[in-house]
C-alpha positions in Angstrom: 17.7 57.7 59.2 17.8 59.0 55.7 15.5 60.2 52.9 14.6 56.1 51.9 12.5 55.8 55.0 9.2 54.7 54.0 5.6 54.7 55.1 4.2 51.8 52.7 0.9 51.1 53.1 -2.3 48.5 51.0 -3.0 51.1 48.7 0.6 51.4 47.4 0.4 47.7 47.5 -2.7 47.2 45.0 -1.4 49.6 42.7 1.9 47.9 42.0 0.1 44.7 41.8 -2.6 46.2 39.3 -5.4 45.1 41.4 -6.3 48.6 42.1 -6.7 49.4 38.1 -8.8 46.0 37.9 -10.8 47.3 40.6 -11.7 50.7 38.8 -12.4 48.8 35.5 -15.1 46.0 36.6 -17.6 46.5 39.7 -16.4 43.1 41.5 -20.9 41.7 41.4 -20.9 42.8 38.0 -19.8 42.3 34.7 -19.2 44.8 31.9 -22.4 43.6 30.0 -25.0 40.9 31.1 -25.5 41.8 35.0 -24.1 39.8 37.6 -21.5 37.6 38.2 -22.1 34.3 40.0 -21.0 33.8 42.9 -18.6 31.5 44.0 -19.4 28.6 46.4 -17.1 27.9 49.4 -17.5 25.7 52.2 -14.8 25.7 55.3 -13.8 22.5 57.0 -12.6 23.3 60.9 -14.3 26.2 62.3 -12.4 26.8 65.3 -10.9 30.3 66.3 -8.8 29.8 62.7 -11.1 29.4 60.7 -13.8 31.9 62.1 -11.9 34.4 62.8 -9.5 34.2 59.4 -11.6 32.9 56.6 -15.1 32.8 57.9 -16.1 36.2 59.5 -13.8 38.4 58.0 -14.0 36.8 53.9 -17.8 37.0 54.3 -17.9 40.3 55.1 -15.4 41.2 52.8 -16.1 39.6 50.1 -20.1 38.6 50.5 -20.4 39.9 47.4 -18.6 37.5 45.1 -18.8 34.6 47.1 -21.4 32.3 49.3 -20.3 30.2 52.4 -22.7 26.7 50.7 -21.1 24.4 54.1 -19.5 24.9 57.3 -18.0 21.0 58.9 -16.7 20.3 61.9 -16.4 17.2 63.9 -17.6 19.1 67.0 -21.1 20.1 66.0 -21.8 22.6 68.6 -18.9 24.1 67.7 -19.8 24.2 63.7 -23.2 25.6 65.2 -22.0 28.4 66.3 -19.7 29.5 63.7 -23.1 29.7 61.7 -24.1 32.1 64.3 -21.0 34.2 64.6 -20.2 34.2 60.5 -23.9 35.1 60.2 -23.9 33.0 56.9 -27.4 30.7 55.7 -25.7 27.5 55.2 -26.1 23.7 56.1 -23.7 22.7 58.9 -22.2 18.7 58.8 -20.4 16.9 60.8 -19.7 14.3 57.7 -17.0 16.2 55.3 -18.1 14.0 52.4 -21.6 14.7 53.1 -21.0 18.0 52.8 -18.9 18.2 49.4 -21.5 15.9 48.0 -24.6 18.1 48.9 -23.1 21.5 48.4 -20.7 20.7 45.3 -18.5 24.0 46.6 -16.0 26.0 43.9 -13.7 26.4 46.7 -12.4 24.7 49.6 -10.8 25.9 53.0 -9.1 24.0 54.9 -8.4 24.8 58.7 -8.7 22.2 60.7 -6.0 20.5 63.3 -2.9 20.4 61.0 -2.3 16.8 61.1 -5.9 16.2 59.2 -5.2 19.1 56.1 -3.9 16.1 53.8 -6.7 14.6 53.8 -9.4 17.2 53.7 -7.0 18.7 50.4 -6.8 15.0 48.7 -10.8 14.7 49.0 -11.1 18.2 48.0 -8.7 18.0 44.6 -10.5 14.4 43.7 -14.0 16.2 43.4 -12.4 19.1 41.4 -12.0 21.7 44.3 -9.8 24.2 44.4 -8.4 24.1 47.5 -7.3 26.4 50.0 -5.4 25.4 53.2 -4.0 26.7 56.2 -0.2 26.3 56.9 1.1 23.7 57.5 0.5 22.2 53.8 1.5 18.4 55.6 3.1 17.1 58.8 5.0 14.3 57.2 6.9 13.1 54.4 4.1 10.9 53.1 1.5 12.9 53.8 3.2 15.5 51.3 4.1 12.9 49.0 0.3 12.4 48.8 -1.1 15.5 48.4 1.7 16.0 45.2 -0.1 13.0 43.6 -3.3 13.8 43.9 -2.7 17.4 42.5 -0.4 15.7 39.6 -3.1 13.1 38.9 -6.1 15.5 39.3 -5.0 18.3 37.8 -6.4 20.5 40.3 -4.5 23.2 42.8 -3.7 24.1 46.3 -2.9 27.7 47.4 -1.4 27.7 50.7 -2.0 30.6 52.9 1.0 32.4 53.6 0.5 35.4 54.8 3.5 36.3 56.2 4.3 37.1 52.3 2.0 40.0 52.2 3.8 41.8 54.9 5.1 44.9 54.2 8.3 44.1 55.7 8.9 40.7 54.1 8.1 41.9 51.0 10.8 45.1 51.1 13.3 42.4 51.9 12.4 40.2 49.2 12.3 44.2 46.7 16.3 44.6 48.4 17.6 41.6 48.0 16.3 41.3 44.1 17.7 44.8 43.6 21.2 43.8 44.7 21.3 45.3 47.7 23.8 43.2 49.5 25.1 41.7 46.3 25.0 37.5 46.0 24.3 36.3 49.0 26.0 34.4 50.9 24.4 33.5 54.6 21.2 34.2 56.5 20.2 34.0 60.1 16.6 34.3 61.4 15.7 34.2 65.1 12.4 34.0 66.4 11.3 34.6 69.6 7.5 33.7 71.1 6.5 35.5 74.9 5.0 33.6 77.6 1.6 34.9 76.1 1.2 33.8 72.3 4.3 31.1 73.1 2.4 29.1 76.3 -0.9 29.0 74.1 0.4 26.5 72.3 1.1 24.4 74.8 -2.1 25.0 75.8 -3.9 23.7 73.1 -3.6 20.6 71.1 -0.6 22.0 68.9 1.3 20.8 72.0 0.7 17.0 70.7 2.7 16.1 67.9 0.8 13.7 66.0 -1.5 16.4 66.0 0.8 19.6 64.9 4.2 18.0 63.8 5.8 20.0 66.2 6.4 23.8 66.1 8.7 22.9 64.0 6.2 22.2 61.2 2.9 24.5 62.9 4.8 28.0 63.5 8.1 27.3 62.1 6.7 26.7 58.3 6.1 30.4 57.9 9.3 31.3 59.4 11.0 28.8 56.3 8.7 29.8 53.8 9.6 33.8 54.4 13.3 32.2 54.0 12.7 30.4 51.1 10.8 33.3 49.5 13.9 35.7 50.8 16.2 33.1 49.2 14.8 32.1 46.0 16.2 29.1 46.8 14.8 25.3 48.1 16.3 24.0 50.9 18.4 20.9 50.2 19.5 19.7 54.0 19.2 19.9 57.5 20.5 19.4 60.9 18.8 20.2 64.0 18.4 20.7 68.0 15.6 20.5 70.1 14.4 19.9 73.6 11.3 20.4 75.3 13.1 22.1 78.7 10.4 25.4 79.7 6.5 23.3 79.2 5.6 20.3 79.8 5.1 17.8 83.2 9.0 17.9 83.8 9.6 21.0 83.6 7.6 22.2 87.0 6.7 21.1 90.0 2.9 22.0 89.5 0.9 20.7 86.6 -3.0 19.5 86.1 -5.3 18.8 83.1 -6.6 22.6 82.6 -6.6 25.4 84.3 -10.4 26.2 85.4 -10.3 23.3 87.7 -6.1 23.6 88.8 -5.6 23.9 92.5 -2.5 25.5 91.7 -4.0 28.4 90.3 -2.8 30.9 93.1 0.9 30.1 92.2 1.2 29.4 88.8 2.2 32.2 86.3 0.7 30.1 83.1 -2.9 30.0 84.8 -5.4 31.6 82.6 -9.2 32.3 83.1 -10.8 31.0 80.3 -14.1 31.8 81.6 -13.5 36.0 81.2 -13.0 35.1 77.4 -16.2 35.4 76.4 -15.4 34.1 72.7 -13.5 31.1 73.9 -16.4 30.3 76.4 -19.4 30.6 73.7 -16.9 28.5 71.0 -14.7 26.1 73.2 -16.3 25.6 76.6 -19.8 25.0 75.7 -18.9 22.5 73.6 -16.6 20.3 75.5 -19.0 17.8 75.9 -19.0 16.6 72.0 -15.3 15.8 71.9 -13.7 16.6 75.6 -11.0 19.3 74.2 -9.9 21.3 76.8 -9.2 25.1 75.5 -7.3 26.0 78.7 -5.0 23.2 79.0 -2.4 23.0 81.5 1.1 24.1 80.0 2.5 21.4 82.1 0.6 18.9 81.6 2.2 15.4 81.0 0.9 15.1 77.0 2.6 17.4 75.9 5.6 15.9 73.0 6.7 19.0 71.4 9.9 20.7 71.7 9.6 24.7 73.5 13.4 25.2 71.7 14.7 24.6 68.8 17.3 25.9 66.5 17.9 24.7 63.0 21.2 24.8 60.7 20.2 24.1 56.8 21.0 25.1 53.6 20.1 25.6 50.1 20.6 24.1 46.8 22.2 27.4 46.0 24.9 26.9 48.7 23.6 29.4 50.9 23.8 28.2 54.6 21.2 29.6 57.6 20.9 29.4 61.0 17.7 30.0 62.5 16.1 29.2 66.2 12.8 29.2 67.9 12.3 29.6 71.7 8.3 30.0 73.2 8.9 31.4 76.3 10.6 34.9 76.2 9.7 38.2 77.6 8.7 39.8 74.4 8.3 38.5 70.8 9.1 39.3 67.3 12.0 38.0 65.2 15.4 39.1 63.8 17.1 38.8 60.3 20.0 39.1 58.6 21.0 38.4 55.3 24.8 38.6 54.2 25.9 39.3 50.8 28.9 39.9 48.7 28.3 44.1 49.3 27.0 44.2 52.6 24.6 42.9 55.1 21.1 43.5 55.4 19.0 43.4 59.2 15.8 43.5 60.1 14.3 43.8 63.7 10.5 42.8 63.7 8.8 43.4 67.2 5.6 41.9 68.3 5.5 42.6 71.8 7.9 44.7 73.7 7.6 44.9 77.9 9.0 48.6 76.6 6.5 49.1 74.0 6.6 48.2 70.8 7.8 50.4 68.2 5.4 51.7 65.9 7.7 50.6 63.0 9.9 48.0 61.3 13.2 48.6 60.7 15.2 47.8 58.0 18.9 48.3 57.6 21.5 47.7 54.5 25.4 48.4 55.2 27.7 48.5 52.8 30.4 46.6 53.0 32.9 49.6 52.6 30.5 52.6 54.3 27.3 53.5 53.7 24.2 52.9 55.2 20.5 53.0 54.6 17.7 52.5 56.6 13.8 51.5 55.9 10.7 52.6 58.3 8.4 50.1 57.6 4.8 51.5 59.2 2.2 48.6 59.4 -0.7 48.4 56.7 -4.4 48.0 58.1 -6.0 44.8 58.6 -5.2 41.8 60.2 -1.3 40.4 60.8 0.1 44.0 59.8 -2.3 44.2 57.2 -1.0 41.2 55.1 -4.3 39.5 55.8 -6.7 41.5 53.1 -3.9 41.6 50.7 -3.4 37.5 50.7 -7.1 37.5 50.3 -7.8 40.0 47.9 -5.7 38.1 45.6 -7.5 34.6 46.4 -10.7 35.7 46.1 -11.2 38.9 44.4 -8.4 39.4 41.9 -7.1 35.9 41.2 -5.8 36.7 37.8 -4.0 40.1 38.8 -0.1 40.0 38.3 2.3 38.6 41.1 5.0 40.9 40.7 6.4 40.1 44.1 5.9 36.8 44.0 3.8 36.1 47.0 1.3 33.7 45.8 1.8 30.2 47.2 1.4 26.5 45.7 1.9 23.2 47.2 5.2 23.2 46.0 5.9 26.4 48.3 4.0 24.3 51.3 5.9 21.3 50.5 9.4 22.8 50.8 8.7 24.9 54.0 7.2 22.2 55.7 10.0 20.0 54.5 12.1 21.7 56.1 10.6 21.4 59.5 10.1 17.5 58.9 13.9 17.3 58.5 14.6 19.3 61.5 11.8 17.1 63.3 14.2 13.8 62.1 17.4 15.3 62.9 16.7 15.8 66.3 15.4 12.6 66.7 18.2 10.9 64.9 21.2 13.3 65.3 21.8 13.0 61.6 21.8 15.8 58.8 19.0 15.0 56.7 18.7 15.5 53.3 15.5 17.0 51.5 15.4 14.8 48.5 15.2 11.9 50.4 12.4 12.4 51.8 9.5 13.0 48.7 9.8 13.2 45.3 10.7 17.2 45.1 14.2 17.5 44.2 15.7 21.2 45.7 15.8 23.8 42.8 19.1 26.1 43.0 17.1 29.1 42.3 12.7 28.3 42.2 11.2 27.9 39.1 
C-alpha cells in the first residue's frame, strides 16, 4: 500500500460538487430576500419496503423541509395505510393512481412499484407535466422503453433514474482513474457479481422471481451492474450474447418445495426456510395485508412460478469496440463483485465485498498496474448513509441541489435507463434465442461511441 491510499468520505464529495458552497450561501427553507421557499409537492406510487424505506422515510426526514409528501398509492390499501403510519407524513392515500395525480397535482413523481408497471406510472406522470423519478429498472422491454422515449420527446418533460450505485465512492474513483488515464485506452472489462444465499434467495422469494413481473435479473439487479459499466466506459453498448439457466431455485431444482414458508412442512430440512413472522417490519407491511392482493412475502424459493434464470453470464460490447464479459450467480457463500478494466498502460482491479463468511473488509480496494512495473493501490473507506453512503448523495442532488454541477457525471436520464436496461433485454433474447443481438434493433437509440 502506498501514500495514494485514501479515506474519501460525503463531505469531500459535496465540496468537489459545489453543493457544499451552495449549502453555506442559501438556508435550503429560505431565500435570500422574501422568506420562504415553497415547498415541493411529491407523491410516491408503490410503497412497499422500496419505496418506504428509500424514498419515503428517509427523504421526509431529510428533506421535510423543502418538500411535502401530497399522495402515497398503492394497489394494496393496507399496505399504502401503513406507509402513512411509518413515513409519519399528513397526506391522502389512493388506491387509483390517476385519482391521485388529479387531486394532489404533485411537482414530483416517484416511482417504485413492481418493475414491470414503472412505464406506465412514468408515461402518466410526464403527460400531466411531472417530473419523474423512478426506480431502476427504467423498462423491462423493448417497447416499453420505446414508449417512455416518446412520451418524454413529445412532452417535453424528464425522467431521472435512480442510480445509486453512481454515488459510490468506489465507482466513482474508478470512473476519476480511468478519465485520468490511468490504464491508458481501454481495451476490455470484466465484472463478476456474486449474490449469497441471503440477499440472492430473496429474490426468489418475492415476485422478482416472475418475469413478466421483473424482466429477469437480468433487467432487476443486473441494470445497475450495466449502468456502472456504461458509466465506467463512456461508451453504449451496441450488442449482446448471452447464457442463462435457472439450475439452484426453483421447483426443479429440489426435492422439497411449497407456496411460502410459514405454512412449509419442510421447514425442519430446508436451508431457504425463513420466519417471516420474527420480522416485525415485514409482518406489520406484508403479512397483515395479504388479504387485499394474496402476495406472499415469504415465498418458497422453490416454488414452481418461479421463470427467472439464478445464473447468467453476459458477453457484450460497445460502440467503442471495447468487449466485456460479466456474470451473475444468486447463490454463493458471500457477496460483492469484482472488476477489471484493461487498458493500453495497465490494468485496473477492484474487489468490492458485501458479505464475507470471513468478515468483511472494512475497505475497498482499488489497484492500477502498470504494464511495465509499478503499482498503486486505493483504500476506499465507506461514506455514511445508506448503500455505502451513495444514498444521501443521489438524493441530495435530486432534491436539494438540483442545479449544482455534475462534475463526475453521476446524474442519470432515461437515456442512461434505457441503455442499461437494454442491455439486459438483449441478454434476456439471446438466451432465449441463442443469437447475438444487436442494440439498435431493438428501439430507436442508436449506440453512441463515446456518450454525449
Amino acid at each position: 500500500m502506498n501514500k495514494n491510499m485514501q479515506n474519501l468520505n460525503r463531505r469531500k464529495f459535496l465540496q468537489s460538487t459545489g453543493t457544499l458552497a451552495a449549502a453555506s450561501i442559501l438556508s435550503p427553507s429560505f431565500q435570500s430576500f422574501g422568506g420562504p421557499i415553497a415547498k415541493k409537492k411529491l407523491a410516491m406510487v408503490g410503497t412497499g419496503g422500496r419505496g418506504i424505506g428509500m424514498w419515503g422515510t428517509p427523504v421526509q426526514e431529510a428533506y421535510g423541509d423543502i418538500i411535502q409528501f401530497v399522495g402515497l398509492c398503492d394497489i394494496n390499501p393496507g399496505r399504502v395505510a401503513y406507509a402513512k403510519k411509518v413515513m409519519k407524513v399528513d397526506c391522502p392515500v389512493f388506491t387509483d393512481f390517476d385519482k391521485m395525480l388529479r387531486e394532489t397535482k404533485p411537482d414530483m413523481l416517484i416511482v417504485t412499484t413492481t418493475d414491470a408497471t414503472h412505464a406506465q406510472y412514468i408515461i402518466k406522470g410526464l403527460e400531466k407535466g411531472i417530473t419523474v423519478i423512478t426506480e431502476k429498472p427504467f423498462v423491462i422491454d423493448e417497447k416499453q422503453c420505446e414508449e417512455v422515449l416518446a412520451a418524454e420527446k413529445r412532452t417535453g418533460n424528464k425522467v431521472i433514474v435512480t442510480f445509486n450505485a453512481r454515488y459510490g465512492s468506489t465507482v466513482q474513483k474508478i470512473w476519476e482513474l480511468l478519465r485520468s488515464g490511468a490504464v491508458g485506452t481501454i481495451k476490455s472489462a470484466d465484472l463478476n457479481w456474486y449474490l449469497d444465499t441471503d440477499h440472492g434467495a430473496s429474490y426468489f422469494r418475492r415476485w422478482h422471481g416472475i418475469r413478466d413481473k421483473s424482466g429477469t435479473l437480468l433487467v432487476h439487479k443486473a441494470t445497475h451492474h450495466f449502468d456502472m459499466m456504461n458509466y465506467w466506459m463512456d461508451s453504449e453498448p451496441q450488442e449482446v450474447f448471452a447464457y442463462g439457466a435457472l439450475d439452484f431455485y426453483g421447483k426443479a431444482n429440489s426435492p422439497i418445495s411449497h407456496t411460502h414458508c410459514r405454512t412449509c412442512p419442510h421447514q425442519n430440512e430446508c436451508n431457504f426456510y425463513w420466519d417471516i413472522t420474527k420480522d416485525n417490519n415485514s409482518m406489520r407491511l406484508y403479512v397483515d395485508h395479504e388479504n387485499h392482493d394474496g402476495y406472499l412475502r415469504d415465498g418458497c424459493v422453490f416454488r414452481k412460478e418461479i421463470d427467472i434464470y439464478d445464473k447468467m453470464t453476459v458477453q457484450f460490447k460497445y460502440a467503442n469496440n471495447v468487449p466485456v464479459s460479466y456474470s451473475l450467480n444468486t447463490f454463493l457463500p458471500y457477496e460483492g463483485y469484482r472488476v477489471a478494466i484493461n487498458g493500453s498502460k495497465g490494468r485496473l482491479e477492484a474487489w468490492v465485498q458485501s458479505s464475507m463468511p470471513t468478515g468483511k473488509a472494512p475497505y475497498d480496494e482499488i489497484t492500477v498496474m502498470n504494464l511495465f512495473g509499478g503499482v498503486q493501490s486505493y483504500k476506499i473507506f465507506p461514506m455514511e448513509g445508506g448503500h455505502g453512503g451513495s444514498d444521501p448523495r443521489l438524493k441530495d442532488k435530486i432534491f436539494r441541489f438540483p442545479d449544482a454541477r455534475d462534475d463526475y457525471k453521476q446524474s442519470a436520464g432515461s437515456r442512461d435507463g434505457a441503455m442499461s436496461a437494454l442491455i439486459g433485454i438483449a441478454a434476456r433474447k439471446s438466451i432465449e434465442s441463442g443469437q447475438i443481438i444487436k442494440i439498435g434493433d431493438l428501439t430507436s437509440l442508436k449506440p453512441q461511441a463515446q456518450k454525449a
